[in-house]
C-alpha positions as CSV (number, residue, x, y, z in Angstrom):
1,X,48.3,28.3,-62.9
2,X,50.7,25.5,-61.7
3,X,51.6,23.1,-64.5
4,X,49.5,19.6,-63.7
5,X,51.3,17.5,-61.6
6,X,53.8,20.4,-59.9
7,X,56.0,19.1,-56.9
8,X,54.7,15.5,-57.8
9,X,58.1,13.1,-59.1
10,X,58.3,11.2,-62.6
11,X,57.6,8.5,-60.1
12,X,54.6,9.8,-58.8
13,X,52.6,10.5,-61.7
14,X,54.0,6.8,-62.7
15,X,52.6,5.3,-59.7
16,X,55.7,4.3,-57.8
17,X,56.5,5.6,-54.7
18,X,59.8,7.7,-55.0
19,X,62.7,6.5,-52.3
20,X,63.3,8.6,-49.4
21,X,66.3,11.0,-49.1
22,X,69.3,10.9,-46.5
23,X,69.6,13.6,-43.6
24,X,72.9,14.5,-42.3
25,X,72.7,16.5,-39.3
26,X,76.1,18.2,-38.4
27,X,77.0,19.9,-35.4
28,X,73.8,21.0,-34.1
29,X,73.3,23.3,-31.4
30,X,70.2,24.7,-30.0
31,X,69.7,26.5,-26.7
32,X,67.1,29.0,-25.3
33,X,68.7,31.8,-23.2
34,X,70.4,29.7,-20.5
35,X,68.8,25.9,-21.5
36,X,71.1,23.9,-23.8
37,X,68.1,22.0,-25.7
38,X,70.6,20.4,-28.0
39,X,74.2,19.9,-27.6
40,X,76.3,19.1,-30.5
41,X,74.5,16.6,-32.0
42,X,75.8,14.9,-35.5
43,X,74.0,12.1,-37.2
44,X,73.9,10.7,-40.4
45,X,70.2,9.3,-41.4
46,X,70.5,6.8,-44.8
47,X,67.7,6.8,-47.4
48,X,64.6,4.5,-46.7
49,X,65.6,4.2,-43.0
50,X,63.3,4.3,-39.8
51,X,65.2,6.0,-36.7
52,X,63.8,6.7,-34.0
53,X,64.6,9.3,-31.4
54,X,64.5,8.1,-27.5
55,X,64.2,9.7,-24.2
56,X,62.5,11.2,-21.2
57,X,60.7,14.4,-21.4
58,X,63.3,17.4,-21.9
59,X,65.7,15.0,-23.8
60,X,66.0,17.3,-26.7
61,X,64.1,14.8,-29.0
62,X,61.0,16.9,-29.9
63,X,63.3,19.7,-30.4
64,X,65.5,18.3,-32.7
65,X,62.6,17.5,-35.2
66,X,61.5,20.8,-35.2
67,X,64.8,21.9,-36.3
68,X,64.5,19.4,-39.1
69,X,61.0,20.6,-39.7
70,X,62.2,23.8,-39.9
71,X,59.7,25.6,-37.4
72,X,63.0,27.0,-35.1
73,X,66.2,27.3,-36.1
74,X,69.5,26.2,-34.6
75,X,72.0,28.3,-33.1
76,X,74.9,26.0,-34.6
77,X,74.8,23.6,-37.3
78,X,74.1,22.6,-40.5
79,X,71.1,20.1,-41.7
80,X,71.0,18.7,-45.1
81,X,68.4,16.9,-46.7
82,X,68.7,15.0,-49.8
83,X,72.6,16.6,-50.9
84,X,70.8,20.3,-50.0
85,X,71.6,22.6,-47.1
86,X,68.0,23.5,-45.8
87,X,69.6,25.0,-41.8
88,X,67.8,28.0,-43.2
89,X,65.1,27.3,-45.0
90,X,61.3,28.3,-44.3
91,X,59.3,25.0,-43.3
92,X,56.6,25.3,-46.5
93,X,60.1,24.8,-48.5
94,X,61.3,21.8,-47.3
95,X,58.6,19.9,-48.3
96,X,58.8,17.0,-45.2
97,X,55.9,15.1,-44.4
98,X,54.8,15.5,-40.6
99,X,52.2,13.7,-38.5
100,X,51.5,14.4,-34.8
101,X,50.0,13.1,-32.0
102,X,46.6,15.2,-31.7
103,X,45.5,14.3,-35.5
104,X,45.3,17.8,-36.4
105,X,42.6,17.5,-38.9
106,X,40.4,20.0,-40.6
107,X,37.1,19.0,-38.4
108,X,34.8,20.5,-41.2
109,X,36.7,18.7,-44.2
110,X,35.9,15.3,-45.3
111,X,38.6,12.6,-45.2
112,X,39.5,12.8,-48.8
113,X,39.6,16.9,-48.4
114,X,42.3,16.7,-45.7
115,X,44.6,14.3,-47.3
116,X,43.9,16.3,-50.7
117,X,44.8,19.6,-48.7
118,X,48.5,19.0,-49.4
119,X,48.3,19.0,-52.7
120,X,45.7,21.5,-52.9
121,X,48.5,24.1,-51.6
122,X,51.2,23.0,-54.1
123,X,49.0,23.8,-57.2
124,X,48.3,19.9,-58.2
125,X,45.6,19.9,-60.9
126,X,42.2,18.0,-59.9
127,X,42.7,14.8,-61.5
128,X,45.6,14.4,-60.3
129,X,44.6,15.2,-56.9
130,X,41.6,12.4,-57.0
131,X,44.4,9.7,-58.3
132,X,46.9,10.5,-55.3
133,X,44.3,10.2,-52.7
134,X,43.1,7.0,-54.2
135,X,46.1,5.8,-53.8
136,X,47.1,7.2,-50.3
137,X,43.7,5.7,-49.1
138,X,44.6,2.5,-50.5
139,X,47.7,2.5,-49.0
140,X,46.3,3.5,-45.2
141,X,43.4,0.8,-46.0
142,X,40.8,3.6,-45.5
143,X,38.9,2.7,-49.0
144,X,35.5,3.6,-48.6
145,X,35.7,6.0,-45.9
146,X,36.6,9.4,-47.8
147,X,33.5,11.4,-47.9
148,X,33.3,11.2,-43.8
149,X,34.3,13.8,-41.4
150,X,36.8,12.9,-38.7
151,X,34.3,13.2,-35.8
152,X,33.1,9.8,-37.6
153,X,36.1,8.0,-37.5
154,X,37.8,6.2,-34.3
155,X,41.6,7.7,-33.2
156,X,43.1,4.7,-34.8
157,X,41.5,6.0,-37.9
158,X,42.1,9.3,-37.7
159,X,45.7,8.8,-37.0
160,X,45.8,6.5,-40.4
161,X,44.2,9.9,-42.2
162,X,46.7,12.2,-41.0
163,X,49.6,10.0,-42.1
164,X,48.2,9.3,-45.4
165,X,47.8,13.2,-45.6
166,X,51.9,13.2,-44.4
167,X,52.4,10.7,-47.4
168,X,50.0,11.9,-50.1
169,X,52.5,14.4,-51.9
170,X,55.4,11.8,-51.4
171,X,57.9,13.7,-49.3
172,X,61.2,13.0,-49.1
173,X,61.1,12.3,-45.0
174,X,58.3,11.9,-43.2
175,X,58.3,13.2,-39.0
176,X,56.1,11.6,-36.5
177,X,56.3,13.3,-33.2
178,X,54.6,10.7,-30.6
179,X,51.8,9.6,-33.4
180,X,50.5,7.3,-31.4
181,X,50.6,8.7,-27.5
182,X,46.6,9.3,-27.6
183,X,45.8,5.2,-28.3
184,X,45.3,2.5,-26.3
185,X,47.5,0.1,-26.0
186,X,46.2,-2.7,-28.1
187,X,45.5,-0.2,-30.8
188,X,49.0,1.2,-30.6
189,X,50.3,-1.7,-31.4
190,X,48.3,-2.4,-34.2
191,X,49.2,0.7,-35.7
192,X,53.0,0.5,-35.1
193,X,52.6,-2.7,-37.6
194,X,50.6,-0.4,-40.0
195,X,53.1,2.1,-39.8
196,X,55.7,-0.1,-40.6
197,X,54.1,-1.9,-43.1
198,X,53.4,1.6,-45.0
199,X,57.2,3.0,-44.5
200,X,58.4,-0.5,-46.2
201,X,56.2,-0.1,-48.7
202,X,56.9,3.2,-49.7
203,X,60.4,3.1,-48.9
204,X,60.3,6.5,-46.8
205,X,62.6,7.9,-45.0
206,X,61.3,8.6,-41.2
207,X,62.4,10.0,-38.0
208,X,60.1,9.1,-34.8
209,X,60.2,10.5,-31.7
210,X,58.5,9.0,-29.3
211,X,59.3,7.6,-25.2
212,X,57.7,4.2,-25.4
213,X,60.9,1.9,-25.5
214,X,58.8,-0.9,-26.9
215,X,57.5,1.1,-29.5
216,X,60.8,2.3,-30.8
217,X,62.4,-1.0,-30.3
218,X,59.6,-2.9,-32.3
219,X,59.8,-0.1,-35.6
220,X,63.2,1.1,-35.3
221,X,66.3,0.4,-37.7
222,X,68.0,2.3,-35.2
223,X,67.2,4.0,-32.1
224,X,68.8,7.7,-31.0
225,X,68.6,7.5,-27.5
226,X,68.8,11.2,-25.7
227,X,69.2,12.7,-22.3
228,X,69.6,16.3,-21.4
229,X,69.8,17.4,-24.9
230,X,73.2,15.1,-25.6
231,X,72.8,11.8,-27.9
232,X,73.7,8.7,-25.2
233,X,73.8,6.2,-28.0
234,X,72.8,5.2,-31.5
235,X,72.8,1.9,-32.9
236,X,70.1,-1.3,-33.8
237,X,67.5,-1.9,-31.2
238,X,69.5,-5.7,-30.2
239,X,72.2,-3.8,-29.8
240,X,71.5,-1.0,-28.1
241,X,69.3,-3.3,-25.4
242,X,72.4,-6.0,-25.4
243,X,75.3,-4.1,-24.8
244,X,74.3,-0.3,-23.6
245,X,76.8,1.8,-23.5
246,X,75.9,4.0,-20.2
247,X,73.4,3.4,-17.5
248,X,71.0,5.6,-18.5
249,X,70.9,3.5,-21.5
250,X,70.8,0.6,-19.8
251,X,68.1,1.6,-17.5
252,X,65.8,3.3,-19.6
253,X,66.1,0.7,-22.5
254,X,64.0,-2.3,-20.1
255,X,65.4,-3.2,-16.9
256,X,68.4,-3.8,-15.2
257,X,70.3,-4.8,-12.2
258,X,72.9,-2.4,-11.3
259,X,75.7,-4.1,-8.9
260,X,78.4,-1.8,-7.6
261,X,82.0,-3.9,-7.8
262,X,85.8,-3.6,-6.5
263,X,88.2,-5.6,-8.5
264,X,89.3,-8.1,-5.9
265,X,92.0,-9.9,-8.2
266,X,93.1,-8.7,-11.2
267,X,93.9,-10.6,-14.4
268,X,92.1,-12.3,-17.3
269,X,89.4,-12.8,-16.1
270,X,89.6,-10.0,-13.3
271,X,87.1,-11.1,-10.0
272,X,85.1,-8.2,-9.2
273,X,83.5,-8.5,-5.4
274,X,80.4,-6.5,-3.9
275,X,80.2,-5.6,-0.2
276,X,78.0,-8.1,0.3
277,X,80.7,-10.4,-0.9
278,X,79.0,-11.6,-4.3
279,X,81.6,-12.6,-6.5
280,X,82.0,-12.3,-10.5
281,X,84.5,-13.1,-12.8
282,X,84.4,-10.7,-15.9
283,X,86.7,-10.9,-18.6
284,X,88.2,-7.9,-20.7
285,X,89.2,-5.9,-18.0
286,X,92.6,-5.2,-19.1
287,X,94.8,-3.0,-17.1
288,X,92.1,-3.2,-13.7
289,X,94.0,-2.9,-10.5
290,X,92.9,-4.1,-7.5
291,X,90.4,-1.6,-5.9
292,X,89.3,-0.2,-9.3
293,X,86.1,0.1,-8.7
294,X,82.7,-1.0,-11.5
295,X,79.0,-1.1,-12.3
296,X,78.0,-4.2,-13.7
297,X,74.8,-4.9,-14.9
298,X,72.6,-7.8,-15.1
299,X,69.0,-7.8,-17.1
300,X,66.5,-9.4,-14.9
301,X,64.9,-11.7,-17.9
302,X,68.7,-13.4,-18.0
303,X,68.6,-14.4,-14.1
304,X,67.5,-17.8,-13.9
305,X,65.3,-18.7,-10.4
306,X,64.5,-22.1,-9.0
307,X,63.6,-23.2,-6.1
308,X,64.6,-27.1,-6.6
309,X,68.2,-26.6,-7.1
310,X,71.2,-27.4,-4.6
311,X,73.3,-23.8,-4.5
312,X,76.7,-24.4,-6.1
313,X,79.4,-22.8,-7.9
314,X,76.7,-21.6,-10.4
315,X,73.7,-21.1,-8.2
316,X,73.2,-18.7,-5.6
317,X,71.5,-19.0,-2.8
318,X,68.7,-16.4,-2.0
319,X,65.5,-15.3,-0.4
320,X,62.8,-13.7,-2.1
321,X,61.6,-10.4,-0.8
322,X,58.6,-9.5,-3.2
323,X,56.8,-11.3,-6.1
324,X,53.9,-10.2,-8.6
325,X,52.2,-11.7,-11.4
326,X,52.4,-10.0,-14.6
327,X,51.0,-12.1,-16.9
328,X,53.5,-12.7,-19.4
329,X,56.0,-12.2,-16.9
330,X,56.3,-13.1,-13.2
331,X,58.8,-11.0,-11.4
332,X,60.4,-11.1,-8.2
333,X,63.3,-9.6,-5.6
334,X,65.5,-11.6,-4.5
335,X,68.1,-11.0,-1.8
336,X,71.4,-13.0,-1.6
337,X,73.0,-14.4,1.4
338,X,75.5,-11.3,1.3
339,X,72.5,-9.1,1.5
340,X,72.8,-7.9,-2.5
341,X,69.6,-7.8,-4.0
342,X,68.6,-8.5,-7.5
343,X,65.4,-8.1,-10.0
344,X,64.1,-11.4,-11.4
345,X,61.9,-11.9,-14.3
346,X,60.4,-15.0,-15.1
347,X,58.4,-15.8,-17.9
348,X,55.3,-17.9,-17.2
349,X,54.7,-20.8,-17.8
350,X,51.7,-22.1,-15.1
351,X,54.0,-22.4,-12.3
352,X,53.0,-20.7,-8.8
353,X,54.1,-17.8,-7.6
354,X,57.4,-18.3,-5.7
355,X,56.1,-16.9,-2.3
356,X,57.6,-13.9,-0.3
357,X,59.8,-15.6,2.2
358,X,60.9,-19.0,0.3
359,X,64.1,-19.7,-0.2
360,X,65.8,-19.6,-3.5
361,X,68.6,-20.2,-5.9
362,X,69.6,-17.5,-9.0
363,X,71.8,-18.3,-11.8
364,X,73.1,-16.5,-15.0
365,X,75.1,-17.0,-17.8
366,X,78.9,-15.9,-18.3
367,X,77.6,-13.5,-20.8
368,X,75.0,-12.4,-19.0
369,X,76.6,-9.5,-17.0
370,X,78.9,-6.6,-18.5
371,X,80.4,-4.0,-17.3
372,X,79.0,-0.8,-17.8
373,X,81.6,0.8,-20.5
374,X,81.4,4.4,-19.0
375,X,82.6,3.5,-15.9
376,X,85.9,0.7,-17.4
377,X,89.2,1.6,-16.9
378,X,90.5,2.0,-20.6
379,X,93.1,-0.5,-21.3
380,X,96.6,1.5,-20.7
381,X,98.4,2.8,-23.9
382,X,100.5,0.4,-26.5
């Protein structure tokens, strides 16, 4: 028989909830026969934080936290968890937390029974047991509910049992792989406070994979954004969503206005010229000849739209093509006088809908365009 309280902390069987552990992933390497799922990627993950992983289907995201889980195994790499190498490592010895999108619940167990399964399989003695699932339901605000079956409870429910089941034996990282893709919308939201309200309180270290930009800029600390199995960028939500560092970051983090420029004259500031003869000054551009060629970018929220302004060195004239109403949001498509065309969000306030065909005038600030970094000229050698 296990000794009472076996795989539980000093912590635990004090009450506290334990700190999470750091990850390092280094080198890591996974491909299947002629698909490279996951190319070289090397992260450090700090104790207590909330990352979440970012991209489109077949980014590699989903197959990275299997290798963490441990359920395949990478070609190259190493993975360490808490100071110990666990590359190799069956997945029952790891001891990480995981919650997924379907629930998966035991349909014939009660709620108490599934989030007591955990423990169940590492040997915890039954009073024990009864005093960790208290507490788990306490912490998932479930008090009350343990002695029903899941076909009782709503998804948002069922959702809060599987991560207090994740949580009840205190791992030392917790994986959600898209725990909230089968929710509505309000409800998903509701729950991404929850969650984060839980991880803060329990000071657990978590990787999220999920697609929803929102939802991993709302939770995040910081936010691994993939694409074809490579890492694009990692950093804090603001940043990542100010100053992307590709366009695929750009475009898949919100929206953006993508204007292909020639450097017309160079200098500090260096004017940078469409072919439909819009004009902008951007500073930084060190070393840019004339006929280097750039993508700048412009986030539709940051272009200003009027339709009582005089055009001037600051305001652009323009038509607009399209508009909708989005509720929070009205959005249009403007086209400039040079034939460029640009994305415009506005948020509403009452005003009318500018209508298709009225003239225009755009405006944004000197911050509000960059150039995309991928495709600068690198400042020549000192």
């Amino acid at each position: 028989m296990t000794e009472p309280g076996a795989g539980m902390s000093g912590a635990a069987r004090e009450g506290a909830w334990p700190h999470g552990s750091p990850i390092e992933l280094r080198g890591i390497v996974k491909h299947y026969d002629r698909l490279l799922a996951v190319d070289n990627l090397t992260l450090d993950i700090a104790a207590g934080e909330f990352v979440s992983f970012l991209g489109p289907s077949g980014s590699g995201k989903t197959t990275t936290l299997l290798l963490i889980a441990g359920f395949i195994t990478p070609n190259q790499g190493t993975i360490m968890l808490g100071g110990e190498d666990i590359t190799r490592l069956p997945p029952y010895r790891r001891n990480i937390g995981m919650v997924y999108q379907n629930y998966a619940l035991f349909p014939h167990m009660t709620v108490a029974k599934n989030i007591a399964f955990p423990l169940r399989m590492r040997g915890v003695e039954r009073p024990e047991i009864a005093r960790l699932v208290t507490r788990a339901l306490a912490l998932v605000r479930l008090d009350g509910l343990q002695d029903r079956l899941p076909n009782q409870l709503s998804g948002g429910q069922q959702q809060r049992v599987a991560l207090a089941r994740a949580l009840v034996f205190e791992p030392p990282l917790l994986l959600m792989d898209e725990p909230l893709g089968a929710l509505d919308k309000k409800l998903r939201e509701e729950l991404q406070i929850e969650i984060k309200r839980i991880q803060r309180a329990i000071r657990s270290t978590v990787i999220y994979v999920t697609h929803d930009q929102e939802e991993a800029m709302s939770m995040s600390d910081r936010i691994v954004v993939m694409h074809g199995g490579r890492v694009e960028q990692v950093g804090p939500p603001n940043e990542l969503y100010e100053r992307p560092r590709t366009r695929f970051v750009a475009d898949f983090l919100g929206s953006s206005n993508f204007l292909a420029m020639t450097v017309a004259t160079a200098g500090e500031p260096a004017l940078l010229r469409t072919t439909g003869g819009l004009e902008i000054a951007m500073p930084g551009l060190v070393g840019a000849a004339v006929g280097d060629q750039f993508t700048v970018a412009i986030r539709p929220e940051r272009v200003r739209i009027d339709t009582s302004v005089t055009t001037n060195a600051c305001w652009r004239a323009a038509r607009v093509t399209d508009c909708s109403y989005h509720g929070d949001t009205q959005r249009f498509q403007v086209e400039l006088e040079g034939r460029d065309t640009l994305t415009v969000f506005r948020p509403n306030a009452g005003q009318p809908l500018i209508p298709r065909g009225a003239p225009a005038a755009v405006s944004w600030g000197p911050d509000d365009a960059w150039v995309i970094p991928e495709q600068a000229k690198p400042p020549p050698a000192s």
